[in-house]
Structure formats: structure tokens, C-alpha cells
N, C-alpha and C positions, 0 to 999 in steps of 0.2 A: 572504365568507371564501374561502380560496383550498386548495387540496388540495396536499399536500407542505409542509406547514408547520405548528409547533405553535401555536396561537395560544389566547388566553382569549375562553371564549363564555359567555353568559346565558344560563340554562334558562328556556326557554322554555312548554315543558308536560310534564309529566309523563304518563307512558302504560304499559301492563302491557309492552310489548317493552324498555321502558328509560324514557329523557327524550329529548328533542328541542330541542337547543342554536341559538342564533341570535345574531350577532354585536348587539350592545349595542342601536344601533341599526337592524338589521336588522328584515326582514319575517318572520312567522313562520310562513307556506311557504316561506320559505329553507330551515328550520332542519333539521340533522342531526339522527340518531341517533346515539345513546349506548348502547349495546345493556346489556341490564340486568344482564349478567354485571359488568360497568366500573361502576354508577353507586355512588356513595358510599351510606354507611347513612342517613345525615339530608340531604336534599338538599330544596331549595326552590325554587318556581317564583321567578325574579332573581337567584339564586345565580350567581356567576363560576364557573368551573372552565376548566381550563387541560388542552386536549385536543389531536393530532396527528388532521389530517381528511386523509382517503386516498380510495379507491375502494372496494367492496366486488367479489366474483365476477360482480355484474350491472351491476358498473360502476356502482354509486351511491354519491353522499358518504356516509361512516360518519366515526366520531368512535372513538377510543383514545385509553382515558387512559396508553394502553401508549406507552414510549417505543424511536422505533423508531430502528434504527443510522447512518440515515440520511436528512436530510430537503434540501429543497430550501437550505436556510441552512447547513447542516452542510458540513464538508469530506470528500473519498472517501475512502469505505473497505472493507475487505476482507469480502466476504460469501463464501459458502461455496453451491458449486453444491450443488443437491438433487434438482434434475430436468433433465430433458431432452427437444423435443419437436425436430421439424423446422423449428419455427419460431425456435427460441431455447430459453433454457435461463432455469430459476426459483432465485429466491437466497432465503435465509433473512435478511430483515432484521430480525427479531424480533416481527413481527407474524401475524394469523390467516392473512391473504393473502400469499403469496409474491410477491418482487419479478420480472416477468421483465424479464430480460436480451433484447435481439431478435435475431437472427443477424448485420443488420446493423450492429448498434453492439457487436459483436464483434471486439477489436482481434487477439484472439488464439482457440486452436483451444480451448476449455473441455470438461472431464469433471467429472463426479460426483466431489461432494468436494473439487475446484481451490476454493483462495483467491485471489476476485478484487477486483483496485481498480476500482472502479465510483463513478460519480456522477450522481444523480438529476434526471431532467428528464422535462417533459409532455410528450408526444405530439401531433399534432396531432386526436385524439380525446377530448383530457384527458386520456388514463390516465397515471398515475405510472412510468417507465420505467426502468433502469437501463442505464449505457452506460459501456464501458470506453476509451472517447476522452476521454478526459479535460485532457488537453494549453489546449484554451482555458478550463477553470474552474480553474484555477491562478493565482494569486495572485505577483506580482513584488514584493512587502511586505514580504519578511520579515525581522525583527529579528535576524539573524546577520550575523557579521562573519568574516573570515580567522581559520581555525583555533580555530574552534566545530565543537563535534563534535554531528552530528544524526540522525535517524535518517528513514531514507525507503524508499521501494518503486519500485522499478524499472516502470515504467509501460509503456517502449515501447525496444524493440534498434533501432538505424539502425548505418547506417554509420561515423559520425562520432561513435558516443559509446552509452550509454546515460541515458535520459531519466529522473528520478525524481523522486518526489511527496515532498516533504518536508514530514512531518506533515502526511501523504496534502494538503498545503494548499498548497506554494509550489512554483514553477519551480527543478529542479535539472537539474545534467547532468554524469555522468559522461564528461570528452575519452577516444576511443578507444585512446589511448594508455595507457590508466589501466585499463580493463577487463579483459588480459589473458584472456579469455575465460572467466574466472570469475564475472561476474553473469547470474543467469537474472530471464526476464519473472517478475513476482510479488514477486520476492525481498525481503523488509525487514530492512534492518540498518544499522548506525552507519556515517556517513560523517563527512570533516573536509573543510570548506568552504576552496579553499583561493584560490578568487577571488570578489568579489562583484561584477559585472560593470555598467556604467551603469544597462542597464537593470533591475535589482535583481536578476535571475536570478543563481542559483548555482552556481560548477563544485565539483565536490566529488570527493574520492580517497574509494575505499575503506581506503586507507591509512591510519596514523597520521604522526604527524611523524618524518623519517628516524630520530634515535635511539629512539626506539619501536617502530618499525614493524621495523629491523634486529635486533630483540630475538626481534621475533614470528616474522620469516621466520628467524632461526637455529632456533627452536624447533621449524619447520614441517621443515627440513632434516633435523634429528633426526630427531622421528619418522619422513619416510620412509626414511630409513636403517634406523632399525630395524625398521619393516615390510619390510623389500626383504634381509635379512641383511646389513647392514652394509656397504651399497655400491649408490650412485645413478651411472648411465653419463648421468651430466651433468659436462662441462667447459668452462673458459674459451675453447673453442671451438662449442659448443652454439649453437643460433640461438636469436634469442628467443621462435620461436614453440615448437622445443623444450623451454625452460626452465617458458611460460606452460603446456603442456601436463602438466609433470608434476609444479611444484609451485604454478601459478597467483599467481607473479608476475613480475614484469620481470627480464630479463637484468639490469640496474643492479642493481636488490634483490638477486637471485641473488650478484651478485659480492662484495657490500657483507655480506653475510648470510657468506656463505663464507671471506670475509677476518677477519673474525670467530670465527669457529669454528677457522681455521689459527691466528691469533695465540692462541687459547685452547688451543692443540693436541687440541683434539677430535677432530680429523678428519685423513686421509693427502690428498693430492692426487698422484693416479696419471693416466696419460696413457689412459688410458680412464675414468676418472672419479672420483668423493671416496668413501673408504672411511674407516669411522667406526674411531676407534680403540677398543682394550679397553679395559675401565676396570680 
């Protein structure tokens, strides 16, 4: 049997701390426990059951019939910091034993409470581990095409884009043209795919398709208008990093979004910036 994986095991003996499972053909000093809180009402020595085999606090195979959020076959996904030590920090993956996370398979600075994308691997001691590098257990598979809309988690910021897990399972990437400085590490939400690349990987906008996406950013213009008293000091001279700054998207979007709201007469266009009309 192998630890980080759910597999179906034969009860092997029955005993007052629980049962003791042992793979079909297995030895029965192999066999785990089944701690007796977990074992069913009627259970018999040859019975199947279908259990997740871990580590215990002293580092021995234990058995849960508990299913935990993450397993060796499973794709990443977001556990929730609980503790904190010098060495690493411990995740809640649904189980008695906390997963830890080690300082070194820390891609990012984590606090108490942070939801993080993590995926599960053995240590060179056996123990069960969690790690937020995630980038080679990604998958280049995925059954999307141009202008599928999907949903993923931002995994890692670089230079040249932001990196995401789509359905914490396949290779995406945000080009940095596209980021506007509006995605953070962690973040999960809807993208559209808007290249599927040889190698299966996916570039994807936070955007919708331009007539969509022009609906949303006049929408987004509004409001800060109206939070700001009815006058944003952005114009068709504004740089793009000014525009991504204050309403997180592209000068293009910005002008495309604005030409819209002029032909709507929503809005004044003054030479220090767009002042929303009365209604």
C-alpha cells in the first residue's frame, strides 16, 4: 500500500483500538490501522473498505475512512493556513493530522488564515508534504478550446505574465500585457482562453470578449465616478500605467469603454478628465 492515496484494503484482524487493513494480497504485519472511531457497525475479518493511508503524529501508517482534500492522484488545491512554526506552516486538509507546508516549498510569504494552492508529495522520509510549486504537476491536457471561459488560481507573478492553475489541474498563463496589475498570488476567478498553444498550455485574459468586456469596463467607469463626485482626472492622454492604476484595465479598454459612455452621453469629456453627467 502506498501513503497519499485512497485505495481499497481487506480487514485483516480485528482488535479493541480499531481493525487492521492489509492490501488483498498483502502480509499482515503490513497492515494498518483503522482507529475505532472510523470503523463501520458490522465489519468482518475479509471485508473490502475503501480507506485514504497517511502518516499519524509519530509518523506511522494510519488509515481514514475520512476523505481528505487532497491526495497524491487529486489536483491542487486551496487549504487554509492554521499554524505556524520556524520551520513551515500546517494546512487544514480535512484530516486529524495537519498537512505541513515546509518553508522551503514556500513559493510565497504565508500568514494564518492565507488560502493556499498546494500539492502533495512524499518527502524523502515518507512523510506526506505540501508544496506550493506547483508549476511541474500541471497537466498540458486540457479539453478547452479558444474562448472557453474557465476558472483558475493564479499560482506564481513573473515578469512576462501571470502563471495559473486551471481547475487547480492544467498549465495557464496570463501574457503580461493582459495583467494590468490587477491579479494577486492566490486569486481564483473566471478566465477566457484565448490561445491554445502546441504545446496544450493556455493563454488566457481576465477579460471577456471585447463586446462584453466594454459593457463591464463602462460599468466599472461609472462607479468610480460616482465614488470620486462625478469626475475621474483620467484622459486620452493618461499613460497606461495611470489608467491600469486607477481603474485596472488597459488604456485600449479605457478608450473603447469611454467612447461608449460619450456616444451614450453619460459622460462630459473636459481636458483635465471625464466628468459624469446629471441624470
Amino acid at each position: 500500500m502506498e501513503v497519499g492515496r485512497t485505495q481499497t484494503l481487506e480487514v485483516a484482524r480485528l482488535a479493541t483500538m480499531g481493525i487492521f487493513l492489509k492490501e488483498k494480497e498483502g502480509k499482515a504485519e503490513d497492515a494498518v490501522l483503522l482507529p475505532k472511531n472510523q470503523v463501520p457497525e458490522e465489519v468482518a475479518v475479509g471485508q473490502m473498505l475503501e480507506v485514504f493511508v497517511y502518516k499519524d503524529s509519530q509518523d506511522r501508517a494510519i488509515a481514514t475512512r475520512k476523505t481528505p482534500r487532497l491526495t497524491l492522484d487529486s489536483p491542487a488545491a486551496k487549504l487554509e493556513v492554521v499554524d505556524k512554526t520556524e520551520f513551515g506552516a500546517f494546512l487544514d486538509w480535512g484530516l486529524e493530522k495537519h498537512l505541513f507546508l515546509p518553508y522551503k516549498q514556500q513559493t510565497e510569504k504565508v500568514k494564518l488564515g492565507d488560502q493556499v494552492l498546494v500539492s502533495l508529495y512524499v518527502d524523502k522520509s515518507g512523510r506526506l508534504c505540501g508544496t506550493m510549486d506547483v508549476y511541474d504537476l500541471l497537466r498540458d491536457d486540457s479539453p478547452y478550446k479558444v474562448d472557453d471561459m474557465v476558472e483558475g488560481t493564479v499560482h506564481a507573478l513573473k515578469d512576462f505574465g501571470a502563471l495559473v492553475a486551471v481547475d487547480n489541474l492544467y498549465h495557464g498563463m496570463v501574457p503580461d500585457r493582459e495583467v494590468h496589475g490587477n491579479l494577486a498570488y492566490g486569486e481564483t476567478r473566471s478566465f477566457r482562453v484565448t490561445k491554445v498553444r502546441e504545446d496544450g498550455k493556455l493563454d488566457l485574459s481576465p477579460q471577456a470578449k471585447a463586446h462584453i468586456q466594454m459593457d463591464a469596463d463602462s460599468k466599472t467607469i461609472l462607479e468610480v465616478l460616482e465614488h470620486q463626485d462625478g469626475f475621474l482626472a483620467l484622459t486620452d492622454q493618461s499613460s497606461p500605467e495611470e489608467v491600469a492604476r486607477e481603474l485596472g484595465m488597459s488604456k485600449k479598454a479605457f478608450k473603447r469603454a469611454v467612447g461608449k459612455l460619450y456616444k451614450e452621453k453619460r459622460i462630459l469629456l473636459e481636458d483635465r478628465g471625464i466628468r459624469l453627467v446629471s441624470p
